[in-house]
PAMIMI-471217 format. One record per residue (C-alpha): z, y, x; residue number from 1. Coordinates in steps of 0.25 Angstrom, whole numbers. Layout:
BEGIN
R|Z|Y|X|nr
R|Z|Y|X|NUM
...
This chain:
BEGIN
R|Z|Y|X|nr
R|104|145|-138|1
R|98|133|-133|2
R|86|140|-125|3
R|98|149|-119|4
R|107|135|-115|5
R|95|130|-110|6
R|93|142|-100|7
R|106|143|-97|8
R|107|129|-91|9
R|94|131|-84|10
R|99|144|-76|11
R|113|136|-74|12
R|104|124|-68|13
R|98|133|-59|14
R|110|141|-55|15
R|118|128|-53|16
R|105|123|-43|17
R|105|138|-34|18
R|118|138|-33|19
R|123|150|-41|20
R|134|146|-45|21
R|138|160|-52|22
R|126|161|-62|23
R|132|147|-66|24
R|146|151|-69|25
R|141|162|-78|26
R|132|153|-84|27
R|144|145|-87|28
R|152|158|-91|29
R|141|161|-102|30
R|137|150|-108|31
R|145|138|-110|32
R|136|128|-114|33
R|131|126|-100|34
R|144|120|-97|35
R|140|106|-101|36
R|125|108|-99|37
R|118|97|-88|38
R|110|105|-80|39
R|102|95|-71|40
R|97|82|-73|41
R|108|74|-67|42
R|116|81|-80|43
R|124|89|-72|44
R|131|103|-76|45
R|133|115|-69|46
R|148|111|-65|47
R|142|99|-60|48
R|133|104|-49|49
R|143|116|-47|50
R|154|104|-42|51
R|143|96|-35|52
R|140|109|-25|53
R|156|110|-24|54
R|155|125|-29|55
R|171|123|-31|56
R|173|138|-36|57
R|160|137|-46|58
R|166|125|-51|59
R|179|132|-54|60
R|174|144|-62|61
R|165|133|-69|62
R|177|126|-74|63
R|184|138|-78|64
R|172|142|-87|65
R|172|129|-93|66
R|187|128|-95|67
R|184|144|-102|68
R|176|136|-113|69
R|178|125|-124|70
R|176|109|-120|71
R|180|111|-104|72
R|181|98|-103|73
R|167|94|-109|74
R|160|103|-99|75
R|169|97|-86|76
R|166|83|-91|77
R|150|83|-92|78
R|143|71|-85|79
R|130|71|-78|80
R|122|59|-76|81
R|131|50|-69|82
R|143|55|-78|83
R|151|65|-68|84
R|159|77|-71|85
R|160|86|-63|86
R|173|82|-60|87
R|166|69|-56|88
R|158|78|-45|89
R|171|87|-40|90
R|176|73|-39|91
R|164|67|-32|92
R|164|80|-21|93
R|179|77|-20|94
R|181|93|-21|95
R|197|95|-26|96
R|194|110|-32|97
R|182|106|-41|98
R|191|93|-47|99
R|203|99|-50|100
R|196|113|-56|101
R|187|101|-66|102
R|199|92|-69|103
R|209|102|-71|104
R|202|106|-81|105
R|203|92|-90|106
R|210|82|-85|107
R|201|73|-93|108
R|190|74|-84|109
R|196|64|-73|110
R|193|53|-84|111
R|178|57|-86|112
R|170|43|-80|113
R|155|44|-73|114
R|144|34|-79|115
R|150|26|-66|116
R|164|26|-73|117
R|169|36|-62|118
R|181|47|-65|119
R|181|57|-56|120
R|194|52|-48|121
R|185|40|-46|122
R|173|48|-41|123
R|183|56|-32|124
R|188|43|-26|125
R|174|37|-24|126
R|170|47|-15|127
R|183|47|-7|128
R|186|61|-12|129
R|202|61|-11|130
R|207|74|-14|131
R|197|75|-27|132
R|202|61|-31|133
R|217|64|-28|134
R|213|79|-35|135
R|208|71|-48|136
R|220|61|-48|137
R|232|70|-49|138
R|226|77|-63|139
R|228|62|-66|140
R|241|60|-80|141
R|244|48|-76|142
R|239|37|-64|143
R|234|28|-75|144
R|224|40|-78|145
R|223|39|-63|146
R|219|25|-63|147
R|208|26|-74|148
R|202|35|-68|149
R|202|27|-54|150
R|192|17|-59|151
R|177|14|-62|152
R|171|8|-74|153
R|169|-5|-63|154
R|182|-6|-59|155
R|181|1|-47|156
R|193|11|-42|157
R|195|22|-35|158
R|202|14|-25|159
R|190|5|-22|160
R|182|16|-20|161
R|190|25|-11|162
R|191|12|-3|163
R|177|9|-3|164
R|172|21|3|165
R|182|21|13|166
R|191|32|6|167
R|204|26|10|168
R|213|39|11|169
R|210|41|-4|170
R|211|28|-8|171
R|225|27|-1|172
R|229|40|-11|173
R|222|30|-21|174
R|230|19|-19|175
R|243|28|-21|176
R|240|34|-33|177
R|233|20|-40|178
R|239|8|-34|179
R|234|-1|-43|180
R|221|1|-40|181
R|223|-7|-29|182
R|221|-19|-37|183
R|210|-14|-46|184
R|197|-21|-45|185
R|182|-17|-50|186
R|174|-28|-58|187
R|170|-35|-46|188
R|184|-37|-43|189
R|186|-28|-29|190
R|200|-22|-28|191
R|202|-11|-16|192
R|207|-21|-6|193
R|194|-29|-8|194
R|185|-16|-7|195
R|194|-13|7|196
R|193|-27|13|197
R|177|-26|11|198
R|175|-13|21|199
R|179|-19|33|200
R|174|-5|42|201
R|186|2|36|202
R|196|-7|45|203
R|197|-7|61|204
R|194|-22|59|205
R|180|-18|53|206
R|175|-8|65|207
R|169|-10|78|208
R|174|0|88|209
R|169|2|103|210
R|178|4|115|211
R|177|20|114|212
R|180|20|101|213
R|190|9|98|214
R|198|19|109|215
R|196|32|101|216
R|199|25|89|217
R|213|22|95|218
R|215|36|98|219
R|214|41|83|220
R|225|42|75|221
R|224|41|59|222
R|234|42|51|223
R|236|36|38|224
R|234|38|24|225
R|245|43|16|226
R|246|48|1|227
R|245|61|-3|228
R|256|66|-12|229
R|248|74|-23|230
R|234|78|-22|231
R|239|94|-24|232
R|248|92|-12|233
R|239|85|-5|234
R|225|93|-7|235
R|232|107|-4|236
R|237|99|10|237
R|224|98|14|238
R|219|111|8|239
R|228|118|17|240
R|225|108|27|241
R|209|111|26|242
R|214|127|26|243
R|220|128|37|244
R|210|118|45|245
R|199|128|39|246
R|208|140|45|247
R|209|133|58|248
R|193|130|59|249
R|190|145|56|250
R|200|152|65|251
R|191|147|79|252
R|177|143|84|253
R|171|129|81|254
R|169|128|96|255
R|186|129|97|256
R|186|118|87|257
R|193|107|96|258
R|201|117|104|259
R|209|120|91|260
R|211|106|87|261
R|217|104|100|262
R|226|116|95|263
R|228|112|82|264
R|234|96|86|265
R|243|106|97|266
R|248|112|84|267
R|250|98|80|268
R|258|93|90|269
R|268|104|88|270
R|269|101|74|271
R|271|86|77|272
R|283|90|86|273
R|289|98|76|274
R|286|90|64|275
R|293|79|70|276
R|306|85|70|277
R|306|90|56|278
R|300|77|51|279
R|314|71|55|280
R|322|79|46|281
R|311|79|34|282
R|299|74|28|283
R|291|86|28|284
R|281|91|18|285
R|271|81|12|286
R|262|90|11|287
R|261|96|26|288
R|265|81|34|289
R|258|70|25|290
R|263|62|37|291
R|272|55|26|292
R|271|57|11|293
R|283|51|3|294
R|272|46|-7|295
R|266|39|5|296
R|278|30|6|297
R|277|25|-7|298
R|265|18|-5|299
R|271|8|8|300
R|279|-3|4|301
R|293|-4|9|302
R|289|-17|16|303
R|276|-9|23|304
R|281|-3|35|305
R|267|-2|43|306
R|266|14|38|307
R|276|23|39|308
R|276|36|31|309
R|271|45|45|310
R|260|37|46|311
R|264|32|57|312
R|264|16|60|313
R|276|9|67|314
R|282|22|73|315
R|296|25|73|316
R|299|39|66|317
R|303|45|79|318
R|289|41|85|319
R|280|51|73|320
R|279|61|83|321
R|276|53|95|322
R|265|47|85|323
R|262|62|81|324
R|259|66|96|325
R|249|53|97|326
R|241|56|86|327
R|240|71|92|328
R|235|67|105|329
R|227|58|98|330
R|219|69|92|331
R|220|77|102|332
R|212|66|111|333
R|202|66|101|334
R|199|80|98|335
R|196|80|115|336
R|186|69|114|337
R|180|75|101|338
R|186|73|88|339
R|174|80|82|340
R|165|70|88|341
R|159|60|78|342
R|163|46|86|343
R|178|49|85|344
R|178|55|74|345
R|172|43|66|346
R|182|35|74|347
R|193|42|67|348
R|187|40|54|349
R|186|25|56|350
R|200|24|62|351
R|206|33|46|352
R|197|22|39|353
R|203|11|47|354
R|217|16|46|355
R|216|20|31|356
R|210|8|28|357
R|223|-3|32|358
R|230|8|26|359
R|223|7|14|360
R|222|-8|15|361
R|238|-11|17|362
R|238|0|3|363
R|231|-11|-4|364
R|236|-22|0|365
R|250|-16|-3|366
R|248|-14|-17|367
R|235|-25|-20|368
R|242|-37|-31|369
R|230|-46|-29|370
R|237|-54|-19|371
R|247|-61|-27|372
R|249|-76|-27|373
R|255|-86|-31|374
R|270|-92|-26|375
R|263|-105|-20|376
R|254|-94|-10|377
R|242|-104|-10|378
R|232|-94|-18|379
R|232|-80|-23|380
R|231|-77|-38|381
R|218|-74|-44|382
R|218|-60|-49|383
R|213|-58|-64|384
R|205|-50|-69|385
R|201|-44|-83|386
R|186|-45|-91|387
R|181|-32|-81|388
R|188|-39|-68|389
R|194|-24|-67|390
R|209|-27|-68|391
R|218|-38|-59|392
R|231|-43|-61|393
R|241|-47|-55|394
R|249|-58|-57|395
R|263|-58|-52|396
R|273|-68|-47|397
R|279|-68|-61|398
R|268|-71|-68|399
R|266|-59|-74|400
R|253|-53|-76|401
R|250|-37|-72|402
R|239|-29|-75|403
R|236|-19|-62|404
R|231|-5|-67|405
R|217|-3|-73|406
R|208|10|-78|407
R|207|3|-92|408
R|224|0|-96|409
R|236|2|-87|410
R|245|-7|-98|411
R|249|-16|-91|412
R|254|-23|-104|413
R|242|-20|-112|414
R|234|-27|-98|415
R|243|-39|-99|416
R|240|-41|-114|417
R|226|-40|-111|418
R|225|-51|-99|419
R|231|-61|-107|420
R|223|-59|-118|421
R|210|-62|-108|422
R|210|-76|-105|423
R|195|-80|-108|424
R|188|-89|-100|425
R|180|-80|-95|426
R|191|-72|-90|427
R|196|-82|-82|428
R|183|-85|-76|429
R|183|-68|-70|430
R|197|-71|-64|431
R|192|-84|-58|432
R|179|-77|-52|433
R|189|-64|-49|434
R|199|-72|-40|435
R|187|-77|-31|436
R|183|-63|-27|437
R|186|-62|-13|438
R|199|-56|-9|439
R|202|-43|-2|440
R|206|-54|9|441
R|195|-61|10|442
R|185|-48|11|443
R|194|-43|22|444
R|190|-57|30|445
R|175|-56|26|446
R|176|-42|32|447
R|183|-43|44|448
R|194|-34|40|449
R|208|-40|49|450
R|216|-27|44|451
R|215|-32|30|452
R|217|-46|31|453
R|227|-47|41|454
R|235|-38|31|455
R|234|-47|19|456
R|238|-58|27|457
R|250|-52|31|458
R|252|-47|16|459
R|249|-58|9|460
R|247|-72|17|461
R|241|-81|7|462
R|230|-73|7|463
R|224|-81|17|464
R|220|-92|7|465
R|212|-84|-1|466
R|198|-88|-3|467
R|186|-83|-10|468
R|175|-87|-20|469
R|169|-97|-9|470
R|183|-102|-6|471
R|183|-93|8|472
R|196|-90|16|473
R|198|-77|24|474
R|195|-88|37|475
R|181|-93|30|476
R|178|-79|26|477
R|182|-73|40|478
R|174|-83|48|479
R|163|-82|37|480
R|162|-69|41|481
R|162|-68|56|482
R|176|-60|55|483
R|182|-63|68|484
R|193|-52|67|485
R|199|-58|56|486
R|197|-72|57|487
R|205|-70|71|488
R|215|-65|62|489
R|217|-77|54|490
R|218|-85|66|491
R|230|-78|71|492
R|235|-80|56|493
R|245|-91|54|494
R|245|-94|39|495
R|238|-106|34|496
R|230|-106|47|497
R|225|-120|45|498
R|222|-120|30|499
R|214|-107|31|500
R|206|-110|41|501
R|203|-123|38|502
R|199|-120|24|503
R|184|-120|18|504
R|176|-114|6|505
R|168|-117|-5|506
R|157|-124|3|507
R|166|-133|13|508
R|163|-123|25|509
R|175|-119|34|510
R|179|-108|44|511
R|171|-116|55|512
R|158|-117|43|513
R|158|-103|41|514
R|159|-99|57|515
R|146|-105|57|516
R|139|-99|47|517
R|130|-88|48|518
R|129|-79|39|519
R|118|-68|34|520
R|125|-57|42|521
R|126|-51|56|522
R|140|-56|60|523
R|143|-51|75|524
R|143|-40|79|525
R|134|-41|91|526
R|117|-40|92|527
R|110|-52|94|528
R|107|-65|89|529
R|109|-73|101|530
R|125|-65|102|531
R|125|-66|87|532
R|124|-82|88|533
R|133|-81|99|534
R|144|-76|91|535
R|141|-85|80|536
R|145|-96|89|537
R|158|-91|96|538
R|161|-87|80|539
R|159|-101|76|540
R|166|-107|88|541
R|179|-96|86|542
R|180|-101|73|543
R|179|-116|76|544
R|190|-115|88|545
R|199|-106|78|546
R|200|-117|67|547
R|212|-126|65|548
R|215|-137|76|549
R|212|-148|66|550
R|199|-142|60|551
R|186|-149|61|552
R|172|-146|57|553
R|170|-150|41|554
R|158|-153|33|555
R|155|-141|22|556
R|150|-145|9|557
R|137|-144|14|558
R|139|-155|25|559
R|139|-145|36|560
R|146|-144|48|561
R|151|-129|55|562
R|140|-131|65|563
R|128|-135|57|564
R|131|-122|48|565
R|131|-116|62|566
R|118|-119|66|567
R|112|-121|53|568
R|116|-104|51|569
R|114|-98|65|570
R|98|-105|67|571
R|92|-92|65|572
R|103|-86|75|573
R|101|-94|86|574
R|84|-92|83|575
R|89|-76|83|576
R|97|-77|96|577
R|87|-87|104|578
R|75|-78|101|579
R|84|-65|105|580
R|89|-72|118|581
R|74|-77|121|582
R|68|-63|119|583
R|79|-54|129|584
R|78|-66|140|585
R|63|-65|139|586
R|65|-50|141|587
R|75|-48|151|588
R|70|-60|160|589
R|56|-52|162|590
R|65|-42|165|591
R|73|-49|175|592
R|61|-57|181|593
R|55|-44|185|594
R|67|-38|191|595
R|68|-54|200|596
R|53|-51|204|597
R|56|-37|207|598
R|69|-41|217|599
R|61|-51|224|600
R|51|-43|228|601
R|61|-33|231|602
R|70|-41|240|603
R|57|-46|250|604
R|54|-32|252|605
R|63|-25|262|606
R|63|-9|262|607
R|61|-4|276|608
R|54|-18|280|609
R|60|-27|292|610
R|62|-26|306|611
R|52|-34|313|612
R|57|-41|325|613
R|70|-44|315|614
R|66|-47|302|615
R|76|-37|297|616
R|76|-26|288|617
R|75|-15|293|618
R|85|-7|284|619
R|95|-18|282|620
R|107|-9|287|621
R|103|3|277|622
R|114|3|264|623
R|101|5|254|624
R|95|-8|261|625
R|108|-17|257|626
R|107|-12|244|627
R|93|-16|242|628
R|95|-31|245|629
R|106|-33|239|630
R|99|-27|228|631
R|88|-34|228|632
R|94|-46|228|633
R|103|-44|216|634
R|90|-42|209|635
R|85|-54|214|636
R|96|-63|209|637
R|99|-55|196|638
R|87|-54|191|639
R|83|-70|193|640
R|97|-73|188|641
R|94|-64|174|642
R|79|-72|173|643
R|86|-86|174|644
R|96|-82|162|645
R|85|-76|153|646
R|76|-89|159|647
R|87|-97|155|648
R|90|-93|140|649
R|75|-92|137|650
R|76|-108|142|651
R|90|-111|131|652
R|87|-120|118|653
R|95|-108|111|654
R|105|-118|104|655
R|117|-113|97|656
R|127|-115|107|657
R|118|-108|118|658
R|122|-94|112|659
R|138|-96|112|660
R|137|-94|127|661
R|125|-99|135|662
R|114|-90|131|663
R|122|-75|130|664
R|127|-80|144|665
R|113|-82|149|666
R|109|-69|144|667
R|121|-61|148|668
R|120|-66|162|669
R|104|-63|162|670
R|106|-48|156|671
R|119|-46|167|672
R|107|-52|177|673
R|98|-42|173|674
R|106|-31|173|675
R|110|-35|186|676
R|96|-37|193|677
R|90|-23|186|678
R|102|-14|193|679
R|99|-21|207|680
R|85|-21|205|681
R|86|-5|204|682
R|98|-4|216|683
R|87|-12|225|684
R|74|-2|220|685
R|83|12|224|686
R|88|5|237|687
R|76|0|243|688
R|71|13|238|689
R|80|22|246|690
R|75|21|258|691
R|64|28|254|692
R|71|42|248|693
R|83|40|260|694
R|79|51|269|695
R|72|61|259|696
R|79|59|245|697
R|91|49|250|698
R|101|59|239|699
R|89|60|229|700
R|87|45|228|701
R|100|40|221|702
R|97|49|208|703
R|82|44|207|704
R|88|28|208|705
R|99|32|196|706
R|86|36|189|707
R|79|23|193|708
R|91|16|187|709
R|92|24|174|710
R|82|14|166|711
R|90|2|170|712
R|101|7|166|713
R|96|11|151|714
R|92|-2|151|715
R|106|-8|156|716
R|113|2|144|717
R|103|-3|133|718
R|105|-17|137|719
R|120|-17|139|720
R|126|-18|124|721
R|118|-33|124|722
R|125|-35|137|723
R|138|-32|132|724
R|136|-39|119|725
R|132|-51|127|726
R|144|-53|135|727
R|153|-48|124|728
R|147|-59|115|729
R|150|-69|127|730
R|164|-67|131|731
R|169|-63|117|732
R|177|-75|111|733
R|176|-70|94|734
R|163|-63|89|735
R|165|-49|87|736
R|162|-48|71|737
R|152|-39|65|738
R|158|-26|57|739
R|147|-25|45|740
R|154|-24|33|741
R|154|-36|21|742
R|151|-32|7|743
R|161|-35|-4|744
């Protein structure tokens, strides 16, 4: 019997790996045993692999013949190396069929855990996979099953995750089905909203758009994120959904691909005009027009009237169809210009991460408890946190102590015995090191995210006296930083102006200390070392005009002033910039002396000669002839105009204040010189050289000077970005920031 079991799993193993899937299921048919035998090293079974190659209807006959024999469950339950089921795999491939043919099966399979601590809800939600996590939720009892199955051994939740990776449509279902994890935090004690205010690329705030696409970005429409009713509901919505486009796809050619979505958004104007009518005198079905679920209203506060159940913002009822006939015109625009292409296309998705994103934020923020305080409103409550630093609470107004929902025990009267029974010393000392950590605020600033704290301002105003570990403020943190964006947003802010911007840290430095100091990181978002220490200065000096009437340069605790930190930090800048700026001008002022030595000889030869008894040229009434003196002497001037700039900051000491304005001036009028000399140079060379093709190949002489001019004007393409960045970095008052994003 043993020989033969061992055969058997062998020929499954192979079967399994050549795909023939038929041999396996009568395998499975004929001997039992093999239902819980591990078949490759990584201690896989067969229903493993078959769910990891999504064979859906394999799996299915599978399951049945393990469901036709005794111990289902042990068979469905069997964990390779890394302590997955195979419902952990369905779970992972986010395939709805294959999790609800496992878990129909036994319901206690949802609580089996990886060797990371992992259920299968969670591994559904870590990947972003919402249908498979909504799938798994509903065979949920009750939500406080739901929420022990939403956590990890290390505190991290479902919620964290989804946001984390930028899954914010299902972490906005997350938030209405587990509220409280809102408030959870992991061991290090990072709640949602702190992960959120770290990931500064999912706000508008945080990307860097050009001109082109800053306009198509306008153009796209996205609408909001709105709660499904049921998964059931909502899973055979899109199933018919993905029908009929599947119907649609196959009933004409690829090539008439755009030519039918020009059809199909027809089709949806019609039903636009008629749905509007019928939507006056009913609701509709929540199934066909998700436009405004009735559970979706549950989650706005009555005081919240930013979002309206249509999804539309600020717009009277009688206006959802003018709206409506936008947004089809919208798409319409951008089916024309390519809706297929890559460009626009990632423009939309940035444009649904951005909008999800503050829709996901004012979620948070609408049901976050951390930001209580007390009835004097100088500083916030500490949270408290238990031995693992896993469970806050929250301590209301009236002094009573609530415990917010965990994996562990959801008795709220058990929990409130158990924190007043832990008052050690050492617990005290996790709360104290807890209530330093950074707050959601705070990151926001050191990431540049406005959205987020202009929201908590307006939510919660005493926020702005929050400070961290260092005793930093949302200015000193801001200016810190080089965040611009939001520190412009705190100046227009009226609360505690003074106060906040006059405060200091830990070490005595102020806003005006930390303006000066350079940090380890690239902070501008411009090339260069000489630009770089440009915006360093007009940063330093925005800062220091931008402080209270009244303030002064202080001492830190270190005995320094703002400008000895300056130029203690920014040496090796300004070595940096003065060896860039002595390098280009030696280049281009070789460049521009040749182009000078090339236009005097030029302007002393006349073409033709001159007429001997007059002195006169002898072609001085031709057109061609006035264009080449001219010509010639636009070289002239230019090109000794661009070697006494490059002459000049070659001669400059380099000091600091020299790169505020002097020194990019120099080099911006020496480049614009250049330029300049280099296009007459070549208008002189084809107009002195006409005369010689003007009576044989007078029509065949402009194409050969635009090919003569072709090398010049790669030269002015690949040159131009430096240009730009050179008057852009002159003219601009505040630093435009960098957009890397800051670690947690």
């Amino acid at each position: 019997m043993v020989s033969r079991g061992i055969s058997e799993e062998k020929e499954l193993f192979k079967c399994a790996m050549k795909g023939e899937w038929n041999t396996v299921i009568s395998i499975y048919e004929n001997d039992p045993s093999v239902h819980v035998a591990k078949i490759i090293r990584s201690g896989d079974t067969a229903l493993h692999i078959a769910v990891s190659n999504a064979q859906e209807a394999v799996v299915e006959q599978l399951v049945d013949l393990v469901l036709s024999h005794d111990e289902p469950r042990k068979a469905l339950g069997m964990r390779n190396e890394q302590g997955n089921t195979p419902l952990h795999v369905a779970a992972y491939l986010g395939n709805v069929r294959m999790c609800r043919c496992i878990v129909r099966v036994d319901r206690s399979l949802l609580e089996i855990q990886n060797n990371a601590g992992e259920a299968p809800m969670f591994v559904a939600a870590l990947h972003g996979k919402k249908d498979a996590f909504l799938c798994l939720n509903s065979y949920c009892q009750s939500q406080e099953e739901g929420y022990s199955y939403c956590r990890r051994k290390d505190g991290e939740n479902v919620l964290q995750c989804a946001i984390s990776g930028d899954y914010f449509d299902l972490a906005f279902q997350i938030i209405y089905l587990y509220q409280d994890l809102v408030n959870y935090v992991n061991k290090n004690g990072i709640s949602a909203l702190h992960v959120l205010a770290s990931n500064p690329t999912a706000f508008r705030s945080g990307s860097h758009l050009r001109r082109f696409s800053q306009l198509i970005y306008r153009c796209i429409i996205v609408e909001p994120l709105k709660v499904e009713p049921s998964f059931q509901q909502s899973s055979s919505y899109v199933q018919s959904k993905e029908s009929k486009e599947r119907m649609l796809k196959n009933s004409y050619p690829g090539n008439y691909q755009t030519c039918m979505h020009l059809l199909h958004l027809l089709k949806q104007l019609v039903q636009v005009v008629t749905k509007s009518s019928q939507n006056k005198n009913k609701g509709g079905d929540a199934i066909e027009n998700l436009e405004a679920p009735n559970v979706a209203s549950e989650t706005v506060s009555k005081g919240d009237k930013r979002r309206h159940g249509d999804g539309h913002q600020f717009v009277p009822p009688n206006y959802v169809t003018f709206i409506d006939f936008i947004k089809l015109l919208s798409k319409a625009m951008l089916v024309i210009l390519g809706l297929g292409s890559r460009r626009i296309r990632k423009l939309r998705e940035k444009k649904q991460k951005h909008t999800w994103a503050v829709q996901i934020m004012n979620e948070l923020l609408q049901h976050v408890s951390m930001y209580q305080y007390e009835d004097n409103g100088c500083r916030p409550q500490l949270s408290l946190y238990d031995a693992d630093e896993t469970k806050p609470y929250e301590i209301t107004v009236g002094g009573n102590v609530k415990m917010l929902a965990s994996s562990d025990d959801l008795d709220p009267a058990k929990q409130r015995d158990e924190i007043k029974g832990k008052t050690s010393k050492g617990e005290k000392e996790k709360t104290k090191e807890a209530g330093k950590r950074e707050t959601p605020i705070l990151i926001a600033a050191k990431s540049g995210i406005t959205e987020m704290v202009d929201e908590i301002l307006q939510r919660f105003p005493v926020a702005i006296h929050e400070t961290n570990s260092e005793k930093k403020n949302i200015v000193l943190l801001a200016v810190e930083n080089r965040q611009p964006h939001v520190y412009e947003l705190l100046l227009k802010k009226n609360i505690m102006k003074d106060s906040v911007f006059r405060a200091v840290d830990r070490n005595g430095n102020s806003a005006l200390h930390l303006a000066a100091m350079l940090g380890d990181h690239r902070p501008w978002l411009i090339p260069g070392a000489a630009l770089q220490m440009q915006w360093e200065i007009k940063w330093y000096e925005f800062v220091k005009h931008s402080m209270p009437v009244h303030f002064f340069p202080r001492y830190n605790k270190d005995n320094k002033t703002p400008k000895d930190i300056f130029t203690e930090t920014h040496k090796h800048l300004v070595d940096k910039g003065g060896e860039w700026l002595t390098n280009t001008s030696e280049s281009c002022s070789v460049v521009a002396a040749l182009i000078a030595t090339v236009a005097f000889a030029t302007s002393t030869t006349v073409p033709g000669g001159v007429k001997s008894e007059s002195g006169t040229p002898t072609l001085e009434n031709h057109p061609a002839f006035d264009v080449f003196a001219i010509s010639s002497l636009i070289t002239l001037c230019f090109s000794v105009t661009a070697v006494v700039m490059f002459l000049s900051i070659l001669t400059s000491r380099y000091q600091e204040r020299d790169f505020r304005i002097d020194l990019p001036r120099k080099l911006l009028l020496g480049l614009t010189s250049l330029f300049v000399s280099i296009a007459s140079v070549l208008v002189s060379f084809c107009a002195g050289h006409f005369f010689i093709l003007k009576d044989k190949l007078k029509y065949a002489a402009f194409p050969v000077y635009a090919v003569t001019c072709l090398p010049v004007t790669l030269f002015a393409i690949a040159q131009f970005p430096l240009y730009l960045d050179l008057a852009w970095a002159l003219f601009k008052k505040v630093p435009k920031r960098s957009y890397k994003a800051i670690p947690l």
